[in-house]
C-alpha positions as CSV (number, residue, x, y, z in Angstrom):
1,X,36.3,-43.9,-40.4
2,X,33.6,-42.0,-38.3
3,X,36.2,-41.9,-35.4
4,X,39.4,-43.2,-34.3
5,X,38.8,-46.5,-32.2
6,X,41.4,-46.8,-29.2
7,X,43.3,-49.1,-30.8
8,X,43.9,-47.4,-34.5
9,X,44.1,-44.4,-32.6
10,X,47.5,-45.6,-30.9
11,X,48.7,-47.1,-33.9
12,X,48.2,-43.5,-35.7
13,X,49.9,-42.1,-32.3
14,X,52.5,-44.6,-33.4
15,X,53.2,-44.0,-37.0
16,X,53.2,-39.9,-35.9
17,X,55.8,-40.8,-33.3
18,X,58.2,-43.0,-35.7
19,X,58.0,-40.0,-38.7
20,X,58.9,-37.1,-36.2
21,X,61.6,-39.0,-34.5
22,X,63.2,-40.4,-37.5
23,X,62.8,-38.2,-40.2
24,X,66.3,-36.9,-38.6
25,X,67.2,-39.3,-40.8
26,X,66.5,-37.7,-44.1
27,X,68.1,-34.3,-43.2
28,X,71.5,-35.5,-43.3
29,X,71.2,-38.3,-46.2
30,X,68.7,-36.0,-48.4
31,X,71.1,-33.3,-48.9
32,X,74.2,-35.6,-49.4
33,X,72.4,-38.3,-51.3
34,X,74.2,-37.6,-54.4
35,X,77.1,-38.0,-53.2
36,X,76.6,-40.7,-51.1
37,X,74.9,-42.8,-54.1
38,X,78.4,-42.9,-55.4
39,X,80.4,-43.9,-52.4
40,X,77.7,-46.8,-51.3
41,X,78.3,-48.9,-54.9
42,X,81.8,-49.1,-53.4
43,X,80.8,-50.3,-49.6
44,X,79.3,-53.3,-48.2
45,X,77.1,-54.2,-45.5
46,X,77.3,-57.1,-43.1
47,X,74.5,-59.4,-43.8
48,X,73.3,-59.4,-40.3
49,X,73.6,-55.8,-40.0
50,X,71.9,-55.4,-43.3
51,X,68.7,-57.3,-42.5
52,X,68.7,-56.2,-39.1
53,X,66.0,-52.8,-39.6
54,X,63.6,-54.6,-42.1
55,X,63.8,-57.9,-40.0
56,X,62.7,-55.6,-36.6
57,X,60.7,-53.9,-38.5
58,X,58.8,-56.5,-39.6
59,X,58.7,-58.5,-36.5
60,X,57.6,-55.2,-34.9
61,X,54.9,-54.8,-37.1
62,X,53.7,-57.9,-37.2
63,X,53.8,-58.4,-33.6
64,X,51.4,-55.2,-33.3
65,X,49.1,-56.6,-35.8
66,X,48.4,-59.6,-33.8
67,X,47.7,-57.8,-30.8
68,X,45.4,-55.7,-31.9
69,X,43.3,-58.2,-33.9
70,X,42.9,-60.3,-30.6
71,X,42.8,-57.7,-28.1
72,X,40.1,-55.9,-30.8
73,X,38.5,-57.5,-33.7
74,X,38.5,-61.1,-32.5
75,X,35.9,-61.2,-29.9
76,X,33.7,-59.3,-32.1
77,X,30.7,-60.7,-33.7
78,X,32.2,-60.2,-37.4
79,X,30.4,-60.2,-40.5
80,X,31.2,-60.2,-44.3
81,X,33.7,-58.0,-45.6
82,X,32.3,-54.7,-46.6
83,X,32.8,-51.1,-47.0
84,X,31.9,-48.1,-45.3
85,X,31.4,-44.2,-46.9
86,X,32.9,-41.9,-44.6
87,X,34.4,-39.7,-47.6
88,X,31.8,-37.0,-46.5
89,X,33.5,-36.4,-43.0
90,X,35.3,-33.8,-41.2
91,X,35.8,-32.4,-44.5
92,X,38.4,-34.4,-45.4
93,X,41.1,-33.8,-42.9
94,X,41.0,-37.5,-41.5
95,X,41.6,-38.2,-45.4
96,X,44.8,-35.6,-45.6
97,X,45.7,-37.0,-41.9
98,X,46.1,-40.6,-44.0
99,X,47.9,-38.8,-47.0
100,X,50.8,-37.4,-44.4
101,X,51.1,-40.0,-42.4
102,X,51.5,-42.4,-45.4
103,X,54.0,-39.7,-46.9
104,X,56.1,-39.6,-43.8
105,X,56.4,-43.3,-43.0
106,X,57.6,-43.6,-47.0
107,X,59.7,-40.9,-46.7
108,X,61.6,-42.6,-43.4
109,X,61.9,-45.4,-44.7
110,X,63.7,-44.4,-47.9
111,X,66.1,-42.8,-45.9
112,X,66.8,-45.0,-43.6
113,X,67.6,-48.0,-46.4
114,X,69.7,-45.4,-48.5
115,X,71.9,-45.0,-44.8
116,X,72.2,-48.8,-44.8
117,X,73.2,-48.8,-48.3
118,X,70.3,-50.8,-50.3
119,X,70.1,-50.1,-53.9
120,X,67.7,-47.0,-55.1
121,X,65.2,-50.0,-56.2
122,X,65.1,-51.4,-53.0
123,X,65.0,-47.8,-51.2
124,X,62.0,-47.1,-53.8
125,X,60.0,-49.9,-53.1
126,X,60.5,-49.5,-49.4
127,X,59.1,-45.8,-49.7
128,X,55.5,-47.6,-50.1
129,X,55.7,-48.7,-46.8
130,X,52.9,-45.8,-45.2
131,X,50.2,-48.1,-47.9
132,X,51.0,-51.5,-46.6
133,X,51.5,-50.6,-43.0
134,X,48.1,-49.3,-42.9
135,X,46.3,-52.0,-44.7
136,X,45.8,-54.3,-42.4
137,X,44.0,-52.2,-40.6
138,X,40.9,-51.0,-43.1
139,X,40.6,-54.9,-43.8
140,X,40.4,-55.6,-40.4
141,X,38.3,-52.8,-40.3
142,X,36.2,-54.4,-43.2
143,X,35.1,-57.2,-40.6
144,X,33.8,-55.1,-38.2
145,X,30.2,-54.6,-37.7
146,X,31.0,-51.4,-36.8
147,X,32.6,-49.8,-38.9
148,X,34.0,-51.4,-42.4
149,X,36.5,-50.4,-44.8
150,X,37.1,-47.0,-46.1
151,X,37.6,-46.7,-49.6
152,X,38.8,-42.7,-48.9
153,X,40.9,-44.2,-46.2
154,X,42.6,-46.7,-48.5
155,X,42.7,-43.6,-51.7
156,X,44.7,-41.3,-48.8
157,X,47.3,-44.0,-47.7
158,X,48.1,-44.9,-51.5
159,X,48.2,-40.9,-52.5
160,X,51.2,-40.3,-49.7
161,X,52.7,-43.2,-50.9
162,X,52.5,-42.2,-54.7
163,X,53.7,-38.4,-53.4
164,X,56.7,-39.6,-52.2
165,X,57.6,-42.3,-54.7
166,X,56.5,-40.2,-58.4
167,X,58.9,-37.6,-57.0
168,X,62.1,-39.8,-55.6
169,X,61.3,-41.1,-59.7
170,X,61.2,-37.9,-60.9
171,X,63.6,-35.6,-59.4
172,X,65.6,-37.7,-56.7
173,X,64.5,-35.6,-54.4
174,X,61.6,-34.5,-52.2
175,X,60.7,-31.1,-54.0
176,X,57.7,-31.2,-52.9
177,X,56.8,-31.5,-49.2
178,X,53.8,-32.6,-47.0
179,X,54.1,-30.7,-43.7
180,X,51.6,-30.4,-40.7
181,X,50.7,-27.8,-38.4
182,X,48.0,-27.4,-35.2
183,X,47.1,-24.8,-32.9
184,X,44.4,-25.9,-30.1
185,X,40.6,-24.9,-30.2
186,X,38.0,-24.5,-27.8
187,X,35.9,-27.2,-29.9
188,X,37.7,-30.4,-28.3
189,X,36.6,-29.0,-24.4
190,X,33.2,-29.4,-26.2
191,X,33.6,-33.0,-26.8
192,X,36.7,-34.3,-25.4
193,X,36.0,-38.1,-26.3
194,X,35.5,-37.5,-29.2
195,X,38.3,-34.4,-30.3
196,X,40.8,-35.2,-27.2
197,X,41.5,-34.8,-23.8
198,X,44.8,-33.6,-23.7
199,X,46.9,-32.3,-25.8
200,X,48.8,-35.2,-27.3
201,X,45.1,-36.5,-28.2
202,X,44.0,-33.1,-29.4
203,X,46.6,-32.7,-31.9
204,X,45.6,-36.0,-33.3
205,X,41.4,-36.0,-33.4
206,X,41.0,-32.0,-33.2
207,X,40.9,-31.4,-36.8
208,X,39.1,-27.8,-36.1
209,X,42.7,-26.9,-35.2
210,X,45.1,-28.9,-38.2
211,X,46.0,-27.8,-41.2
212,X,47.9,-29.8,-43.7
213,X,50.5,-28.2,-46.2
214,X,52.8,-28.7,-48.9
215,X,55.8,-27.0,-49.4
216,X,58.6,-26.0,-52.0
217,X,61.2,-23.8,-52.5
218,X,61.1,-22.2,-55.7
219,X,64.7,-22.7,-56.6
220,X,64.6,-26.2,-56.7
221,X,62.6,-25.9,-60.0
222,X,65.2,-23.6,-61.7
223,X,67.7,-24.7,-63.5
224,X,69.9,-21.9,-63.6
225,X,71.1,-20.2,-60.4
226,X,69.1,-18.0,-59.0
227,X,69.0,-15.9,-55.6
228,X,66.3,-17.0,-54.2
229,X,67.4,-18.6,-51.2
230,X,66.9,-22.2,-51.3
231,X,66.1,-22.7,-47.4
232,X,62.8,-20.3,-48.3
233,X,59.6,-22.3,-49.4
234,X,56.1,-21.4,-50.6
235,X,53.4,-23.2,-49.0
236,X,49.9,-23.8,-49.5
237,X,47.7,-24.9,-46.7
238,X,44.5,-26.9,-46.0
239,X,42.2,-26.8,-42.9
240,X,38.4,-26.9,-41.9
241,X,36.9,-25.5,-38.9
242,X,33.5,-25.0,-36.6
243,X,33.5,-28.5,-36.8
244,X,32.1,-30.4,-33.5
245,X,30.7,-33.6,-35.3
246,X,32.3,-35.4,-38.5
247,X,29.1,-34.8,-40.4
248,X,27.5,-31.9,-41.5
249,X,24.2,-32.8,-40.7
250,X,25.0,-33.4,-37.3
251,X,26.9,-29.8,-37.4
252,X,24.0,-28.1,-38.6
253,X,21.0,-29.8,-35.9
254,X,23.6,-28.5,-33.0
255,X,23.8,-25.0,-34.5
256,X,27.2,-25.3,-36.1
257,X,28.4,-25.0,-40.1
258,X,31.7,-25.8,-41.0
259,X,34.0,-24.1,-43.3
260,X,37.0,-24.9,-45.0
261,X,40.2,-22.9,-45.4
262,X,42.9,-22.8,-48.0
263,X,45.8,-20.8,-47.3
264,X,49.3,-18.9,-48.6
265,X,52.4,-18.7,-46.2
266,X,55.9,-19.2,-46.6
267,X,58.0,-21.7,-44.7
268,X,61.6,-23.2,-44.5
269,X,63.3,-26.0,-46.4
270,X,65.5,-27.2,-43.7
271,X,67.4,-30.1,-46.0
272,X,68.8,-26.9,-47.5
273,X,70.5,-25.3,-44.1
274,X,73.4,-26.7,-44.1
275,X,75.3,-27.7,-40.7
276,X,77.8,-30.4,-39.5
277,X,76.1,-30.3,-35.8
278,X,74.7,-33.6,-35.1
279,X,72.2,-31.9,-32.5
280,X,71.4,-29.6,-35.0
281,X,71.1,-32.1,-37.8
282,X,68.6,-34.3,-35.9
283,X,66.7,-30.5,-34.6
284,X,66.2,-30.1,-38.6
285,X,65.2,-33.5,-39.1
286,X,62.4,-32.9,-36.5
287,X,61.2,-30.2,-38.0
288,X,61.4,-31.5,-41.8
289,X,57.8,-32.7,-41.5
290,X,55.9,-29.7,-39.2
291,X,55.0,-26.0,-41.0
292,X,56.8,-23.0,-39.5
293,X,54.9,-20.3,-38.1
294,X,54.6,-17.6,-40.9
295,X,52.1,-14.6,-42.0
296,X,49.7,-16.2,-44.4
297,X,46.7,-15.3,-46.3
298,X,43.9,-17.1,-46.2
299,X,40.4,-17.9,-48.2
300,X,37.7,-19.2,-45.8
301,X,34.5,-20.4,-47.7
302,X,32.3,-19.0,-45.2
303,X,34.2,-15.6,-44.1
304,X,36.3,-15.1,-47.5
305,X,39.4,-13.2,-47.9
306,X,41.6,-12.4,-45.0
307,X,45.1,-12.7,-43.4
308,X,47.2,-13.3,-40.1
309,X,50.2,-12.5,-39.0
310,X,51.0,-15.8,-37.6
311,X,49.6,-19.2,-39.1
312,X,50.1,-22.5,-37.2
């Protein structure tokens, strides 16, 4: 998409909201899961109490759908379905912006079936949710005279998915983790509509100052003991900057060339600090999806080789 419309900028806003306030959900039930596999075969859930999340869920979603079709698509003059190339733009983070969110939403809503005791099928198919969730919205999108549907858009939303999903298959467990991280840049005062007003907006549309990363803890892949401490992950990092339009063209007429950068930090795996606090469990959980502030080298394509002491 060349920029986020009001509407599928609040759904975004949304989707963010639901994965940082839920993914409390995971800390507790990721580390126990094992254990808890085996006790839920022996429990049983109320049927009301058992469709109760995917029936609000659903009625939720649809509900939003609805609205925002006739609030926003309806009265537009629509034409044929079709598809718009936007694959070029902001150098991708809108693309990894799709990838995490997708990843996220999967990841909660794993978790949150595996607390209500549904089967690891159900749990598995339930994980796909990010791709489905945000479908609607490029085919709505597809309608549009202006703008149509992303194919990149549609690629990122089934690779979070497929993240979360080949590794639940795999290991049964999230070894691999897609965090985010953002400090504020001057860029956004630039063009506020556009890269946000506020903070709350910046964070989403200012991708000068995201940067997406996945992290692991090294012991996870051994299987001997080891002492590396399992709370201590590697992470590599993605981010773009000197970035005041999405295309590079634009960039370059107003004096501006982007750059991307791809960094080295470390981080924490907080499924692996262990507590019985609740306020502490749902602190963790809160943080299981953002990057910890670290040192981190860094490779910028424009400035090369260099290092901070604190990446966000």
């Amino acid at each position: 998409m060349t920029y986020f419309t009001f509407f599928k900028f609040n759904v975004f806003v949304l989707f963010l909201f639901l994965t940082i306030c839920f993914s409390s959900f995971s800390q507790g039930i990721e580390t126990i899961q094992s254990k808890n596999d085996s006790i839920a075969k022996n429990k049983e859930i109320k049927p009301n109490k058992k469709w109760l999340f995917p029936t609000l869920t659903a009625t939720t979603y649809l509900g939003g759908m609805a609205f925002l079709y006739q609030s926003w698509y309806k009265n537009e003059n629509q034409t044929s379905f079709h598809f718009f190339n936007d694959n070029k733009q902001w150098n991708q983070l809108d693309k990894f912006g799709h990838t995490y969110t997708s990843y996220q939403i999967g990841k909660v809503s794993y978790y949150t079936l595996k607390k209500l005791h549904y089967s690891e099928k159900t749990a598995i198919w339930a994980s796909t949710a990010g791709f489905w969730l945000m479908l609607p919205i490029e085919i709505f999108d597809g309608f549009s005279p202006t703008y149509g549907a992303s194919t990149g858009d549609l690629a990122a939303n089934g690779i979070g998915s497929l993240l979360f999903v080949s590794q639940q298959i795999a290991f049964k467990q999230q070894k691999i983790q897609m965090k985010f991280s953002f400090f504020p840049t001057s860029y956004s005062d630039m063009r506020p509509n556009t890269l946000g007003e506020n903070l709350p907006t910046k964070i989403i549309k200012d991708y000068n100052g995201q940067t997406y990363w996945f992290s692991s803890s090294p012991s996870l892949w051994k299987n001997k003991a080891t002492k590396f401490p399992k709370w201590l992950a590697l992470s590599v990092g993605y981010g773009a900057n000197n970035m005041l339009y999405g295309s590079e063209n634009q960039n370059n007429e107003n004096g501006y060339q982007s750059a991307r950068t791809f960094y080295l930090s470390l981080d924490i795996n907080w499924n692996e600090i262990k507590t019985k606090h609740k306020g502490l469990k749902l602190l963790f959980g809160l943080f299981n999806g953002i990057k910890m502030p670290f040192p981190a080298f860094y490779f910028d394509t424009k400035k090369g080789f260099n290092g901070r002491w604190i990446a966000f």
